[in-house]
Phi, psi and omega in degrees: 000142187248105180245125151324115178220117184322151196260133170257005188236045175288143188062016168285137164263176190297326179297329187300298181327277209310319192283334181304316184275356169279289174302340186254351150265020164053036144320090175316276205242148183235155211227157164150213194180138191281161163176162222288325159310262222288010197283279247283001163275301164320304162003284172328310180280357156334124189070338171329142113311348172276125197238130181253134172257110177284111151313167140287340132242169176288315185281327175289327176277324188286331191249005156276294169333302203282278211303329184285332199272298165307291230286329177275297248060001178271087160356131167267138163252135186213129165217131196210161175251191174301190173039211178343337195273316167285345182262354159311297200299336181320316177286291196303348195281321179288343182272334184269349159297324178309305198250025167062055195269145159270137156201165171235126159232154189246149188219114193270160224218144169265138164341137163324310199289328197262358177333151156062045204219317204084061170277167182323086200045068165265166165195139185274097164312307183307304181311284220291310201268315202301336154281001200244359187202168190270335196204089207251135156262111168246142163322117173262328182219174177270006181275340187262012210275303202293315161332278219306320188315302225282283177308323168290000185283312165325317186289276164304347126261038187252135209359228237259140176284180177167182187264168191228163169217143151237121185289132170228103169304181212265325160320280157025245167325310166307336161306164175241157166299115147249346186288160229236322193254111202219154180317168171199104176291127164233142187300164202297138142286004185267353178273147220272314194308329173266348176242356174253204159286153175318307184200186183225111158156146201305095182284346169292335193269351167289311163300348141289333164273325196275315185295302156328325196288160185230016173202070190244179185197142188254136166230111187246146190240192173304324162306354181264346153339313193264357198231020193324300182000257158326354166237349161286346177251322170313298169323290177323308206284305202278336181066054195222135219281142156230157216196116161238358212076126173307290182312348160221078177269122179104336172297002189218062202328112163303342178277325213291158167312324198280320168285134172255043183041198167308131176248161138129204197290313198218031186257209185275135161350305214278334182287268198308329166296326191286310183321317184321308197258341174328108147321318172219149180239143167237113207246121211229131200008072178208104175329356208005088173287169194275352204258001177227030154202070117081182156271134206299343171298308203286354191316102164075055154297323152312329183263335176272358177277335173252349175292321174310311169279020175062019204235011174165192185134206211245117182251150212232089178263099148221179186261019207199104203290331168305353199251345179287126138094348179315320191239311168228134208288130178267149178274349182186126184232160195226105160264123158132185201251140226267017172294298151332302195290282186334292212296310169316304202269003164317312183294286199272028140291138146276154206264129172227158178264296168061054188302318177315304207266349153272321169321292167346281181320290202282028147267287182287009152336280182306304166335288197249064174276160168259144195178159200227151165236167205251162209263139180311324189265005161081019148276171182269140145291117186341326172245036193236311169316289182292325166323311194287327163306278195275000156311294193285330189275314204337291186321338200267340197063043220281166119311127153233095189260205181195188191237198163228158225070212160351273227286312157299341157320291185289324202288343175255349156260009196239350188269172186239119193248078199273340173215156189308169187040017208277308161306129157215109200209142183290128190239340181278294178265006178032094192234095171315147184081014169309317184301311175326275199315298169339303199278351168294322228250319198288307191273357144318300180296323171220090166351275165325319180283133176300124129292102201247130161284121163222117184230166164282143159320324174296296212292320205297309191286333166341291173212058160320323196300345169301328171337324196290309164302300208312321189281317211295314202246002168069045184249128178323032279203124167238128181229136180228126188255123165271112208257074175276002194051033200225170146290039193320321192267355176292316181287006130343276197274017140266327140338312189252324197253316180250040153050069157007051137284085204259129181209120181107039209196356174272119182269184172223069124023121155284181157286075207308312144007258172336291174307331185280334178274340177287342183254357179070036170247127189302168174208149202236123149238149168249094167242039175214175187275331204302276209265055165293281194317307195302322170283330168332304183278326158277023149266324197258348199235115091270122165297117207047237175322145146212184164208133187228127155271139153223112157278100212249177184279162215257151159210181162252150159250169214176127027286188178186111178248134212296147164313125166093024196231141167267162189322288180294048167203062169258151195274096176244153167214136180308299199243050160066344244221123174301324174259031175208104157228169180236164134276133148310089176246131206275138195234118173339177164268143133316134161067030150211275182340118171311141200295000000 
């Protein structure tokens, strides 16, 4: 929505606009790489409080803005130029849609006049973003410039968050203000949440079911970030399992009694078995992704066995009305923010002992932990590593950011995730070489604070080339590369799935070492368990940058659930040992399964 507002800004050009609506949104930093479009914006920040950080690439400023972004919560700022400058951007835009990032980027544009020409690093901006971001703009004049700013801050963060782009042609952009009189965005009254309740939907007959239940679990996602509170007194109050989403690992201190960690293709047993046997499941800001309920025929058996007797099933909390019933049919659902939703059904829970169903659990607790055993030759193992990484670390509460694969896996399983946003990793679009920048975009945002990098050899060389900030800016940035030379979990699933063809899964390595001395950043190598701690500690207390290689042996992680198979049809093995798995099925109890 749009009002007429006398102008504070005549005689201003754009780049001036941009930096005024930046600094009054209480913007640090901007992420990107200069070029010939975007100069007359980059202007602006000459001199700024507003500080632009030049990257090493464009698409490496789109996935730092996204790590500045997890680790605050605060909008990532991105400035890029046209063509190549914009299409860089394309991964990050979809992974922060994906994982529900807010961000902005400003993207420069060839002049109105050469549109459609095929100029010199043209691109159709708008086409290209607009499924990848929530809200792609190009500018038509300058008098609108402070609006739209103003609306896209809006945007990206109004229920589920994500990026937004405003395109600026160069013409544009260049212009100055003269009218007196200009848009003035104010946000919509039609939506309900700003003007109404907080959300919709019957909290009483969900807190009649969750008080009767006699196995229920709570699965909290990213939506559950903004409210740990509020969902630690709910557990509490209700005496109820909590299981979470890799994105919302730390909404749930993981040391409390009630946690079970990760559920899902590589989360805990004893999590995905309880869901199984669960009576009622109540999945609070979480998509029920394919990677966390098995196939969907095999879904909940229990819950769909007590929704039938009216005595439990599946309740469904998002902020995002399109995300109700899309993958799984709910017994009862809540649009709107689940902060709310808590606080309300906190008072008219009850307290249950439900003595059957923590016995349970914590028999498969003992049954399934997640664990490793270390390799006869006394090189290390990946989840021999990070066990030691987070042993050494823990006090500190670091940022933890990752790559994708093995390492990320093990890292949600071996590190204890005690506060929101303490992870930071792709988990929706799984977009290897994410760590670096995430753990750059994280210690930009908070100086102070340990940044821990834990990547894969595949992830890592992606985009290494941030090395290049991590010196520029001196950032204190601690990264350990698990070096196994391999595509490890693909070359898995050529193992088990593909009759052991394997192609396409061999790295060729540099020397990380080397590379790191080449950026002037100290370093650490490991390749045996004897001197794992000693490298460890001297990695983590090295001053300012450091980088540690460990070469480790090759695994599988496990549990693992296999494609077309449900959560209680995991891939599991007692002894660790890659040519010995089993499978894991979860079979009722006499006196837990309903009479």
């Amino acid at each position: 929505i749009f009002f007429r507002q006398m102008s504070r800004y005549v005689g201003l050009a754009g780049g001036a606009i941009i930096e005024h609506k930046l600094v009054q949104h209480g913007v640090k930093h901007v992420f990107g790489y200069s070029g010939g479009a975007i100069l007359p914006a980059l202007d602006g920040l000459y001199g700024s409080s507003v500080e632009f950080i030049q990257t090493a690439n464009e698409q490496c400023a789109g996935h730092i803005a996204e790590g500045y972004a997890k680790a605050s919560g605060k909008p990532g700022m991105i400035m890029t130029t046209s063509g190549p400058g914009t299409t860089n951007l394309i991964t990050p835009f979809q992974d922060a849609l994906n994982d529900t990032v807010p961000m902005i980027a400003f993207t420069g544009q060839v002049p109105t006049t050469a549109m459609g020409t095929c100029a010199f690093q043209e691109c159709p901006t708008i086409e290209l973003t607009r499924p990848c971001t929530k809200w792609a703009y190009q500018l038509k004049n300058i008098d609108e410039l402070p609006s739209i700013i103003d609306k896209a801050f809006f945007v990206a963060q109004d229920g589920k968050k994500g990026p937004v782009v405003i395109d600026l042609p160069k013409d544009v952009i260049s212009d100055t203000i003269k009218s007196d009189n200009i848009p003035e965005f104010v946000p919509p009254t039609d939506k309900p949440h700003l003007s109404g309740p907080r959300y919709e939907g019957d909290i009483d007959a969900i807190v009649n079911l969750l008080n009767g239940a006699k196995r229920p679990i709570i699965i909290a996602g990213n939506g559950c970030l903004h409210c740990p509170d509020e969902l630690k007194e709910l557990a509490e109050k209700a005496n109820c399992p909590v299981t979470t989403t890799l994105h919302g690992m730390g909404a749930f201190d993981e040391l409390h009694p009630l946690s079970m960690q990760m559920l899902g293709m590589h989360g805990a047993a004893y999590a995905n078995l309880a869901v199984q046997a669960a009576d009622l499941i109540i999945g609070i800001g979480y998509r029920f992704d394919d990677r966390t309920t098995g196939v969907i025929s095999k879904y909940a058996p229990e819950a769909r066995k007590a929704e039938a007797e009216g005595r439990g099933g599946i309740i469904h909390f998002d902020i995002e009305p399109s995300q109700i019933d899309k993958v799984i049919k709910t017994t009862h659902s809540v649009v709107g923010d689940a902060e709310y939703a808590m606080k309300d059904m906190i008072p008219l829970v009850e307290f249950k002992e439900r003595r059957d169903w923590m016995e349970q659990i914590q028999e498969w607790r003992e049954e399934n932990p997640f664990s490793y055993q270390k390799h006869e030759g006394g090189c290390p193992k990946t989840q021999e590593v990070i066990h030691a990484i987070y042993n050494h670390s823990k006090h500190l509460q670091p940022f933890v950011s990752t790559g994708v694969g093995n390492h990320q896996m093990m890292s949600c399983q071996f590190f204890r995730w005690t506060k929101p946003r303490q992870i930071l990793s792709s988990g929706s679009l799984g977009t290897m070489g994410v760590g670096l920048p995430f753990a750059i975009g994280a210690q930009f945002a908070f100086p102070d604070q340990t940044c821990i990098v834990i990547d894969g050899d595949g992830s890592f060389n992606m985009t290494n080339s941030e090395l290049y900030s991590i010196a520029k800016y001196n950032l204190p940035v601690k990264i350990a590369i698990m070096n196994d030379s391999r595509q490890q979990m693909v070359y898995v699933w050529q193992k088990l799935f593909f009759d052991k063809r394997y192609i396409g899964t061999d790295n060729s390595n540099p020397d990380y070492c080397k590379l790191a001395e080449a950026w002037g950043i100290p370093s650490v190598y490991c390749d045996s368990s004897a001197g794992l701690d000693a490298a460890v500690d001297k990695w983590l207390n090295t001053d300012g940058p450091c980088l540690a290689e460990f070469k480790v042996v090759p695994d599988i992680c496990l549990p693992m659930v296999a494609p077309g198979k449900a959560l209680d049809e995991m891939i599991i093995n007692r002894d660790n040992n890659m040519n010995s798995v089993r499978i894991l099925s979860y079979v009722p109890k006499d006196g837990l399964a309903p009479s």
